[in-house]
C-alpha positions as CSV (number, residue, x, y, z in Angstrom):
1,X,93.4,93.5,184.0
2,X,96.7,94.0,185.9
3,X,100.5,93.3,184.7
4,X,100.7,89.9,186.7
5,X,97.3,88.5,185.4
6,X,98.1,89.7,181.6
7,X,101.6,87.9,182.3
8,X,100.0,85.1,183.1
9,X,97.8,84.9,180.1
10,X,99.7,86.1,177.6
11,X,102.6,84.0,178.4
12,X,105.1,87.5,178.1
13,X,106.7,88.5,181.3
14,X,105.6,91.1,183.6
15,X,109.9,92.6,182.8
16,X,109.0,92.2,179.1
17,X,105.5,94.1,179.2
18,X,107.2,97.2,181.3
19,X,109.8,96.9,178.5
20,X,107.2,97.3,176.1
21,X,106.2,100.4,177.7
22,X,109.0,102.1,178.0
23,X,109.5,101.6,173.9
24,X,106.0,103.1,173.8
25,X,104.8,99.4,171.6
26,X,102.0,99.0,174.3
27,X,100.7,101.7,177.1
28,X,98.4,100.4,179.2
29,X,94.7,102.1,178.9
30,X,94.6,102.9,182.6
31,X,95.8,103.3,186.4
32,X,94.1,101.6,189.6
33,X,93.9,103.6,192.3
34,X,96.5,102.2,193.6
35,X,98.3,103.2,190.5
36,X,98.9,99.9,188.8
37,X,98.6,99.4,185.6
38,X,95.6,98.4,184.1
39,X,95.0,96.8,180.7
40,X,91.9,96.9,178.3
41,X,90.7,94.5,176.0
42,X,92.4,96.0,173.3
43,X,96.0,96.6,175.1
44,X,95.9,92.9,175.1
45,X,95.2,92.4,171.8
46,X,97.8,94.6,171.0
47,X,100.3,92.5,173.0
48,X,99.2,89.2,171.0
49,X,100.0,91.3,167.4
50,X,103.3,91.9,168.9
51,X,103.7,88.6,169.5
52,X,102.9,87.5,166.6
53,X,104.9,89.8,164.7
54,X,108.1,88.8,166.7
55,X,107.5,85.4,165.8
56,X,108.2,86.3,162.4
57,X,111.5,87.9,163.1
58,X,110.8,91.2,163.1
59,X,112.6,94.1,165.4
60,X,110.7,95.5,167.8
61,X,111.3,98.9,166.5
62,X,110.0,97.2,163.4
63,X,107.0,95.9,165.3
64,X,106.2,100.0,166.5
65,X,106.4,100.5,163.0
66,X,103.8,98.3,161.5
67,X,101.7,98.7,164.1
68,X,101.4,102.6,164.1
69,X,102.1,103.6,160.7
70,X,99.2,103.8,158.7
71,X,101.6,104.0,155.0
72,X,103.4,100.8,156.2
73,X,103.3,98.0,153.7
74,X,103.4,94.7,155.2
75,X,104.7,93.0,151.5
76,X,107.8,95.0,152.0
77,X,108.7,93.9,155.0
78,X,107.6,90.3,154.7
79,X,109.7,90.1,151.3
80,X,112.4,91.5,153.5
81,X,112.1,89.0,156.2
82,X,111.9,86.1,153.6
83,X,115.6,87.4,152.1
84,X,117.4,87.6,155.3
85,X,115.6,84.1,156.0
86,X,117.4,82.9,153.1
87,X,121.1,84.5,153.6
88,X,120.8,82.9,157.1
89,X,119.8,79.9,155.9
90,X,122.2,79.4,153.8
91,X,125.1,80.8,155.7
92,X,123.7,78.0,158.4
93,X,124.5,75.4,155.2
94,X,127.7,76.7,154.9
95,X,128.6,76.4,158.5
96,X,126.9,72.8,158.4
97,X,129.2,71.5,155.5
98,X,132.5,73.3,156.5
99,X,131.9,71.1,159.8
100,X,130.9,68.3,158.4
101,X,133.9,68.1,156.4
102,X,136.0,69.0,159.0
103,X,134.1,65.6,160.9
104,X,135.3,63.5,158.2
105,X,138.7,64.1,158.4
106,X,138.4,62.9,162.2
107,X,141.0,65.5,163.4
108,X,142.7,64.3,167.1
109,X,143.6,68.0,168.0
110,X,142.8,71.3,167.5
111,X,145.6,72.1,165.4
112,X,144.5,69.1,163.0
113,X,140.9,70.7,162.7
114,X,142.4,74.1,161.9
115,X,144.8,72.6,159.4
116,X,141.4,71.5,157.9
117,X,139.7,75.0,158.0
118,X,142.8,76.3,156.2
119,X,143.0,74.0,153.5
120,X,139.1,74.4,152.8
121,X,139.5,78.1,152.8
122,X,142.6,77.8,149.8
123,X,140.3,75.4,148.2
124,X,137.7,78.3,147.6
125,X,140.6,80.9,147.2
126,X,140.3,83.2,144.1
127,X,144.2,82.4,143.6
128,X,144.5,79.4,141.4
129,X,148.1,78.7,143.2
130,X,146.7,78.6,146.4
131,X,143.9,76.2,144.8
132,X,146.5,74.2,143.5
133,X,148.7,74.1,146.3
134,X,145.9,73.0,148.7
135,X,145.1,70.3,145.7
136,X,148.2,68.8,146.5
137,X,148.6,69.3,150.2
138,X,147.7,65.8,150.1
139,X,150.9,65.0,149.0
140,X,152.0,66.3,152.3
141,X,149.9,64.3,154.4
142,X,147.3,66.7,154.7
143,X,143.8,64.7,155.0
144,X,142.1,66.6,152.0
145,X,137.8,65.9,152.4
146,X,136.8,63.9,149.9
147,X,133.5,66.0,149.5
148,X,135.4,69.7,149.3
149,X,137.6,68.3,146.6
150,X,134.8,66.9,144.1
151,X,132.9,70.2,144.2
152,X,136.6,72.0,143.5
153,X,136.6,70.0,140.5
154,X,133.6,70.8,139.2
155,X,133.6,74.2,139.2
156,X,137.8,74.1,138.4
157,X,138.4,76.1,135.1
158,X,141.9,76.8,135.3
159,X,143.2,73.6,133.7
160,X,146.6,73.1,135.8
161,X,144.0,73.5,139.3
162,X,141.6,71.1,137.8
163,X,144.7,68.5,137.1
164,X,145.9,68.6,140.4
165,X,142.2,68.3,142.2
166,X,142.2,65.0,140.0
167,X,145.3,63.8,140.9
168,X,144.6,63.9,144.7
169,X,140.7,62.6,143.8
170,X,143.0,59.4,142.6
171,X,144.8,59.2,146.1
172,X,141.8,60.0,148.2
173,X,139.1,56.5,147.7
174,X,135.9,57.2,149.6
175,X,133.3,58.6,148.1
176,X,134.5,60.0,145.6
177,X,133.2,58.2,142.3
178,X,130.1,58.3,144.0
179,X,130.4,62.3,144.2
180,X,131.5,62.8,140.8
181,X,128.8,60.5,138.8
182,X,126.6,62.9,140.5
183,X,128.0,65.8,137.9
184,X,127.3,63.5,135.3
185,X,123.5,65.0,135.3
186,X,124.5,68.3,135.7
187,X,122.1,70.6,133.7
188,X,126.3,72.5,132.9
189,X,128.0,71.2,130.2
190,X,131.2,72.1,131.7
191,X,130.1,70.3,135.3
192,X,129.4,67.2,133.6
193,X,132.7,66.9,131.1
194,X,135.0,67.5,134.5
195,X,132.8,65.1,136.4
196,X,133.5,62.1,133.7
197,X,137.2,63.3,133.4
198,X,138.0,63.2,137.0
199,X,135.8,59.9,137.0
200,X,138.3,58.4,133.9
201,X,141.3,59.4,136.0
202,X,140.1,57.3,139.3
203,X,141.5,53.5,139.7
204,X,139.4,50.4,140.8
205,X,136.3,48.8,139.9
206,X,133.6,51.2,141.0
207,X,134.6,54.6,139.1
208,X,134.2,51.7,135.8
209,X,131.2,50.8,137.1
210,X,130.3,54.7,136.8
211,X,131.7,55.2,133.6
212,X,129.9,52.2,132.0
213,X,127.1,53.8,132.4
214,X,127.9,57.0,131.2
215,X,128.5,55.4,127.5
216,X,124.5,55.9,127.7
217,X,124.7,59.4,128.6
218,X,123.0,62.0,126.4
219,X,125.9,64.2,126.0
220,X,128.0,63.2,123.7
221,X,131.0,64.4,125.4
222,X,130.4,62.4,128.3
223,X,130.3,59.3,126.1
224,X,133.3,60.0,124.7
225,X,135.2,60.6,128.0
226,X,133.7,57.3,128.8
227,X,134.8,55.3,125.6
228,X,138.1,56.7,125.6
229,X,138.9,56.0,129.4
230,X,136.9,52.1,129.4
231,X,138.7,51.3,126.1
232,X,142.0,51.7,127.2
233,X,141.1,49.3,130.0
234,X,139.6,46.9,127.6
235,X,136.4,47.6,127.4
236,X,135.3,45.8,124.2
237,X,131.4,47.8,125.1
238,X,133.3,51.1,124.1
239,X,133.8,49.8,120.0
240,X,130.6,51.4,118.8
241,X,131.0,54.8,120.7
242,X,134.5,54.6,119.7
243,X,133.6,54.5,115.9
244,X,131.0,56.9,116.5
245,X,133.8,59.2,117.5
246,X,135.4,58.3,114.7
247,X,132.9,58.9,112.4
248,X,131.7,62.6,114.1
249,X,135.3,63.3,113.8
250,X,135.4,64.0,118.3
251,X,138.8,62.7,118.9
252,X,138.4,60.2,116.3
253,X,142.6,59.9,116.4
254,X,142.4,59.4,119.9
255,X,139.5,56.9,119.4
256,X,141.3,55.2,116.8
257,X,144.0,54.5,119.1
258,X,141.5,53.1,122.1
259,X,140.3,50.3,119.2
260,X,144.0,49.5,118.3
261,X,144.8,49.2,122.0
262,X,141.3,46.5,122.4
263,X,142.5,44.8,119.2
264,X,144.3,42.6,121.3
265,X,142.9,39.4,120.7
266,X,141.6,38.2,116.8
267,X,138.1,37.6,118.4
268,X,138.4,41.5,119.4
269,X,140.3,42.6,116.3
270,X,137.4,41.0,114.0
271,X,134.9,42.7,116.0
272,X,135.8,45.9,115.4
273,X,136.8,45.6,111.5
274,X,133.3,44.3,111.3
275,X,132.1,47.4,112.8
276,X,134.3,49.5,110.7
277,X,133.8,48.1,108.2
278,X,129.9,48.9,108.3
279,X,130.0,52.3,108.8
280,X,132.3,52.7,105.9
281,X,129.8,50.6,103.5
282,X,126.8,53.1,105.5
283,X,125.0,55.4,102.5
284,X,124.9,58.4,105.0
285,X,129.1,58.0,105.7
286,X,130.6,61.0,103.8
287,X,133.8,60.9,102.4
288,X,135.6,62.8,105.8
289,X,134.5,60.1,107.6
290,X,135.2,57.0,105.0
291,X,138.8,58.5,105.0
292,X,138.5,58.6,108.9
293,X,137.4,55.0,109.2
294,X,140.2,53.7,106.6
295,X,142.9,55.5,108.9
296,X,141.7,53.7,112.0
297,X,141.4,50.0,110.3
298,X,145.8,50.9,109.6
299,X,145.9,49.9,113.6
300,X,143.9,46.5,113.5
301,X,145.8,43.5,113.2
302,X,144.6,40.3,111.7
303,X,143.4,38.8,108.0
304,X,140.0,40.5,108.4
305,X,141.2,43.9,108.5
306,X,143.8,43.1,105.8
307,X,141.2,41.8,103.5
308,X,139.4,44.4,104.1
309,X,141.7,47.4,103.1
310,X,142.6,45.5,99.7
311,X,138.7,45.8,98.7
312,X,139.0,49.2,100.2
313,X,142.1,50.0,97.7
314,X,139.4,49.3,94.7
315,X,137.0,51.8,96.2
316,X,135.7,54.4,93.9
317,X,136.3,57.4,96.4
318,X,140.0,57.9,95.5
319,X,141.2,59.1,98.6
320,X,139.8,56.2,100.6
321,X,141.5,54.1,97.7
322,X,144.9,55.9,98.4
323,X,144.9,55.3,102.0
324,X,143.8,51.7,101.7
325,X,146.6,50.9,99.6
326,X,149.4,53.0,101.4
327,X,148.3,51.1,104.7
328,X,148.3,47.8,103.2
329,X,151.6,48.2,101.5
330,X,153.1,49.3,105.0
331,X,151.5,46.1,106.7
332,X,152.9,43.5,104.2
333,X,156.5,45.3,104.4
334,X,158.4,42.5,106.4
């Protein structure tokens, strides 16, 4: 069979089968005599395997090689080709984020966009000031994507970095509650306490919305965040994590204070020297945590509370009895 019939069989070019040639990948079995080329059966064949082989990204020298040498280990290679796959995949990823970031910010000139690609390169900067200082470019003016910040806050260790990323979170809006509840089922401890503490830091109804939920989180860190940051908004649905915090001893002072700040109202204050008040009368409350729970019922107001550090003062663990009495004395002092 001749060049221009093969070509137009095989679908390769007549260019591309003398190029073949010359690398020595396919030499045609025969000569007209005319001296054309001829190809055999099995030149053809040949062509289709190289085909095939460059389909899969291999080289051409690469192709000679796995055609001709008899020790050649196609595994190799394919394991090869399935690494490189990867790296370009993901370097493809990349590129699409970085741009889609850059998108969001809706830059009007070039200068804007390459303000952008500057402040997402200090962003991933192994400085933490140049972190920092992109963190608060925003302060500046500088339209900081909503989507690069939330991932720098998750994987923020440096605790001055990760404060800033927070604080322009809070000036940002969008998406970003959205973004960070997605940390809150993180298999990383870590991700998921600087997802709920950048979600406690954010204004407005929806990061609550976000935070509600995570009072039902396993991790008990999470529900704290959440308790802690709800109750200081008012969140009466915090009191029983609160007082679980109390009880664990997990920022139980911090705790304490979030129920003195919902004891607001005597319907509120009752409520939680109810709850208290059950956990201290609990069999499996150990004295750490009875003192604990006596400490916190100090910063409830109301009758309910006062009645019930006088029993309290009668109890027969004498350092809850101490306490009892030392707070009540200070709450009748006029």
């Amino acid at each position: 069979m001749l060049i221009g019939e093969v070509a137009r069989r095989s679908g390769v070019s007549a260019r591309m089968l003398r190029h073949y040639e010359s690398l020595g990948l396919v030499n045609p079995s025969g000569r007209t005599g005319s001296g054309y080329r001829e190809y055999s059966g099995e030149d053809i064949r040949r062509i289709f395997h190289i085909e095939s082989l460059r389909s899969l990204g291999l080289s051409l020298r690469e192709i000679g090689r796995a055609l001709d040498d008899p020790g050649f280990t196609p595994a190799a290679l394919v394991d090869g080709l399935m690494r490189q796959t990867r790296e370009r995949i993901a370097a493809e990823n990349e590129l699409l984020t970085r741009l889609r970031r850059i998108h969001a910010t809706d830059p009007a000139s070039w200068e804007d966009a390459l303000q952008v690609v500057g402040l997402l390169r200090a962003l991933g900067s192994k400085s933490a000031d140049a972190r920092q200082r992109a963190a608060l470019s925003s302060a500046d003016g500088v339209p900081v994507p909503v989507e690069a910040l939330v991932e720098a806050v998750l994987s923020e260790a440096d605790p001055n970095v990760a404060g800033a990323l927070r604080w322009a979170l809070a000036r940002s809006g969008g998406s970003g509650p959205a973004l960070l509840a997605e940390g809150l089922d993180s298999p990383v401890a870590e991700v998921r306490a600087r997802a709920v503490r950048s979600l406690a830091e954010l204004p407005g109804g929806e990061a609550a919305t976000y935070l509600r939920a995570a009072l039902a989180n396993p991790d008990v860190v999470v529900r704290g965040y959440a308790a802690l940051a709800l109750g200081s908004r008012g969140g009466v649905e915090t009191v029983p994590t609160l007082i679980d915090m109390i009880v664990e001893g997990r920022n139980d002072t911090d705790a304490a204070d979030a129920l003195s700040v919902l004891a607001s109202n005597g319907v509120t204050a009752d409520q939680i020297t109810t709850g208290l008040v059950d956990r201290l009368a609990h069999d499996t409350t150990r004295a750490p945590a009875r003192g604990r729970l006596t400490q916190a019922l100090a910063g409830i107001p109301g009758t309910r509370a006062s009645q019930a550090l006088a029993e309290l003062s009668h109890d027969t663990d004498r350092a809850v009895a101490l306490t009892a009495a030392y707070v009540l004395r200070l709450r009748t002092v006029p």
